[in-house]
N, C-alpha and C positions, 0 to 999 in steps of 0.2 A: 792123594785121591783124585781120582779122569771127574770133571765137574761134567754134566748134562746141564738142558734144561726142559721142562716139563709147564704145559700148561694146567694150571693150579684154579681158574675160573674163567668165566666167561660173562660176555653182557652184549646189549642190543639195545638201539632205540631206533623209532620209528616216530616223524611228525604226525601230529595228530590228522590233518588231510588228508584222506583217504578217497584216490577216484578210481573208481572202477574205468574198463573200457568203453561204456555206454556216457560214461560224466565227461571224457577227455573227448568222446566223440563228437557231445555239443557243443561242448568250448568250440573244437574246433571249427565244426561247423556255421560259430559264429564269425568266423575269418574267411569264410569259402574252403576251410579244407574238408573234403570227406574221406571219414575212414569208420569203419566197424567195431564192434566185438566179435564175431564169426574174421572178420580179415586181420585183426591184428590177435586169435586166439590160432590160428589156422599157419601164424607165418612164425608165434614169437613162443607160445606158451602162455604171453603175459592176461592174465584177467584184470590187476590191479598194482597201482603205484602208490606212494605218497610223497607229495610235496612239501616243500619246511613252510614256513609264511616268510613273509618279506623280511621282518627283522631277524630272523633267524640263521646264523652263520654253521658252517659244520664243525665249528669247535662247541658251539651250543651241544650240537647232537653228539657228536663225540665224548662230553662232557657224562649225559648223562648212561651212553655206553659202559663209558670207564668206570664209574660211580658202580654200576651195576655188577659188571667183573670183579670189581676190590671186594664187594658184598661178597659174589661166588666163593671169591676166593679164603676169604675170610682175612683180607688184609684192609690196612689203613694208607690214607693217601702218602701219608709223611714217611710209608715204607719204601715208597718206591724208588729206586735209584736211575731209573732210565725210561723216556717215555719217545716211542715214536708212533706220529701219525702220516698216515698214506693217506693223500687226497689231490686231487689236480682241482681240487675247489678250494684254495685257501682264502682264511679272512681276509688276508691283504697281502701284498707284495711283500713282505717281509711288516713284523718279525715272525715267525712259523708260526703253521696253527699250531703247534706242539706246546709251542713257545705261552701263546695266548690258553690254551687250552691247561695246560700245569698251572697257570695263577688262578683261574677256575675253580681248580681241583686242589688246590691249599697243596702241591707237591714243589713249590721252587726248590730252586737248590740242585735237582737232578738233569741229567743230562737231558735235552730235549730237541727234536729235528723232525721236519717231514721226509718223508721219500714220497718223489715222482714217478711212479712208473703205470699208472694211468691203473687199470683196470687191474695190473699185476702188482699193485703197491703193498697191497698185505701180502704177498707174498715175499716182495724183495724184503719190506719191512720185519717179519718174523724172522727170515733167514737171518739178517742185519742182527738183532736182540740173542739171538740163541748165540752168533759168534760172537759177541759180547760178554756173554755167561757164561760162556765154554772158555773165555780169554783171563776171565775173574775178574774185567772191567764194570760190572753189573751182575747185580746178584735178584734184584724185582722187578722186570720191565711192564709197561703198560704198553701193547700194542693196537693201535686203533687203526681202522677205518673210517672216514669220514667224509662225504659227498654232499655237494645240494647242487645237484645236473641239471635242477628244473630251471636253473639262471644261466645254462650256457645251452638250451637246448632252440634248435629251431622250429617255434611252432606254423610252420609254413611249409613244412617237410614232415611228411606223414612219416615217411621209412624210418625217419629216425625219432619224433619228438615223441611216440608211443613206446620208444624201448626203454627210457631211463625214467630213475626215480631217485629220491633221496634217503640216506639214513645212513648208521653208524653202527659198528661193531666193534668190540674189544676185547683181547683176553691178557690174562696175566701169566706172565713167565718166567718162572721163577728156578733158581741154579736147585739142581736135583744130586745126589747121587745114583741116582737109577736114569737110565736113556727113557726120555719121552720123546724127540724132535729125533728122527735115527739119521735120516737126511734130509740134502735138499738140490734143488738145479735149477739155475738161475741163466736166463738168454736176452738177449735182445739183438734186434736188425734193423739200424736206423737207415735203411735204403727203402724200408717200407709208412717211412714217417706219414707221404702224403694218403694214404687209406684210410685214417683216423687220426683226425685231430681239429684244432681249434685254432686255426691260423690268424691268431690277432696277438698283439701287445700293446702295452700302454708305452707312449713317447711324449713327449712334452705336454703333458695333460690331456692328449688325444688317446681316443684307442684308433690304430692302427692294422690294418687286415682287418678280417672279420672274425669276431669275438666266438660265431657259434658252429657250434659240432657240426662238422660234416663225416661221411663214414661213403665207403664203398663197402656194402653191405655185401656182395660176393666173392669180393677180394679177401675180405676178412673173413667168413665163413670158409672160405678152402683155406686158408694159412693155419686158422685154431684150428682144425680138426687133426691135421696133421704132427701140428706142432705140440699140441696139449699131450699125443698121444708118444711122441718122441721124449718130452720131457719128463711124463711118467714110467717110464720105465726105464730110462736114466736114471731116475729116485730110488724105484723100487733097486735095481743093481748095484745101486749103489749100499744100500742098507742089506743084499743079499735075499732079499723080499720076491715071489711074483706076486703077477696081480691076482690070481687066487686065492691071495694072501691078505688081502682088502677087506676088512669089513665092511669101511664106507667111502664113498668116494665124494668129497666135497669140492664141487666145482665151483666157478664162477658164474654168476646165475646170470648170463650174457642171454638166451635162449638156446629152449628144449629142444632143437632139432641139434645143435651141436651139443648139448649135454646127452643126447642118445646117442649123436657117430661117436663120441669119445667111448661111454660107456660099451655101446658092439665092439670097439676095435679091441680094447682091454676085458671084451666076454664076460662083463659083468652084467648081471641082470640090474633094470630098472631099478627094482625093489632096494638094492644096497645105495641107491646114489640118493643124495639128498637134493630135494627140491622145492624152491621155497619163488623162484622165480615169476610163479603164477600169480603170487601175494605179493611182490617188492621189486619186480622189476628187476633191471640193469641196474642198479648203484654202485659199478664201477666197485672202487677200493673198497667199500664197504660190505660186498656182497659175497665173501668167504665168511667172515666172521658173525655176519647176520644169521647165515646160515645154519653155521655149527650152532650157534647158541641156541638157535630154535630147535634146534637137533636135540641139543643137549636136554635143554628147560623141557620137552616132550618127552623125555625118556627113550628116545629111538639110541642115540649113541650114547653107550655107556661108557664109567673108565675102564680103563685095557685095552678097548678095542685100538683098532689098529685103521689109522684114515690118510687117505691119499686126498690133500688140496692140491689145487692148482686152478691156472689161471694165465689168460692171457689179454693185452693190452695195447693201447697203442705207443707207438716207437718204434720198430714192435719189439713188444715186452711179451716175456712167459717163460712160467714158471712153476714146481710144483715143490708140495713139503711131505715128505712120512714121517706121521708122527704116533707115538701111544699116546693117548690119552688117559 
């Protein structure tokens, strides 16, 4: 019997700090930077983020994702045989959040790793879990998302310190005989490394470069728009699918000026894409699977329907999945 895999639940957590545009504006303004709600509602989509608190790591948040999805799903932790989480915020240099996050979640025993692929990591990482399932090396993955960007962000740079936010997504995916995951396309071009990223590392107990987010925010805006829309219909051809074929299209909630040129170029209306970016911001690897679950736990996407994720990152990374749900 041909094995599938099918995601079986979903889950989401969000830190409890919640600042709108108007809250980040003071802050900032207590540093000499100014910035709006009208100019960062008018450039990004975003109205509001949330922050983790200080002692709060992304396996924390992950934690209670995962927790949430086993619920969905109607599994226990001790079911699961493979867990990966996508973050470019880990606890620590090693060992994985995966790692730290499965003792958490009472799951040892099972395989556990991160994937880096920055904003595209739930996606490399789903793809990763399903060829797993489909191989019969795992039969219950837990896939996460999990970010806390508000510790690598520059608050001295408006362009960028208003896009990101923190939180965590997870869903569970489990071996099916019926196709849920139909395909997937997966890219990256490390000649575009310097546009996005975080040029530091630790060396003899120093950090080295600088630790925080920089972006050429033009650069990266004309590469996603292109590329999110190349990699979706690679997916869809791949699976035999068009994009009129879509019931929903779940992005990476980067901002709503490229989640609309994706959406026109694939003549999808507004209405099918899910959008949740206004409420959570940029959070990176976490910002597919937040998404759906709000989708989900809303009643907007139901099972059956038919959903185009994707996502792109820096590296540059991107990527997209069709799946049933």
């Amino acid at each position: 019997m041909k094995l599938y895999s099918r995601i079986t639940g979903t889950g989401s957590y969000l830190p409890p700090r919640r600042l709108t545009n108007a809250d980040l504006a003071a802050e900032l303004a207590t540093q000499g930077v100014e910035t709006s709600d009208d100019w960062i509602v008018e450039r990004t989509g975003i109205r509001a983020r949330h922050f983790a608190a200080p002692e709060v790591c992304s396996s924390d948040l992950g934690l209670e994702a995962a927790r949430r999805a086993l619920q969905a799903a109607g599994a226990e932790a001790t079911d699961i045989d493979l867990i990966i989480v996508a973050t470019s915020t880990p606890d620590m240099v090693f060992p994985s959040t995966a790692c730290i996050l499965q003792n958490k979640l009472g799951a040892n025993g099972s395989t556990a790793f991160d994937v880096q692929a920055v904003c595209s990591g739930f996606i490399y990482a789903l793809t990763i879990a399903d060829a797993m399932i489909k191989s019969g090396a795992a039969k219950k993955a837990l896939v996460i998302g999990a970010e806390v960007f508000s510790r690598i962000l520059d608050f001295k740079d408006r362009t960028t310190c208003v896009l990101f936010g923190d939180g965590a997504g997870a869903v569970v995916l489990e071996a099916s005989d019926t196709p849920g995951i139909l395909a997937s396309d997966l890219h990256a071009d490390g000649k575009h490394v310097g546009i996005l990223c975080v040029p530091g590392h630790v060396s003899g107990g120093k950090v080295l470069g600088d630790p925080l987010l920089k972006m050429d925010g033009q650069a990266v805006f004309k590469l996603a728009v292109g590329l999110l829309d190349e990699a979706a219909r690679n997916t869809l051809a791949k699976a035999g699918k068009v994009a009129a074929d879509i019931d929903w299209l779940v992005p990476h909630q980067a901002n709503i000026r490229i989640m609309q040129s994706t959406a026109r170029k694939l003549k999808l209306p507004m209405d099918k894409v899910i959008v949740t970016v206004d409420q959570h911001g940029n959070t990176s690897a976490a910002s597919i699977p937040l998404a759906l679950d709000a989708a989900v736990r809303s009643g907007k996407v139901k099972p059956g329907e038919l959903l185009l994720l994707e996502a792109v990152g820096g590296g540059f990374t991107w990527g997209a999945v069709l799946l049933n749900l």
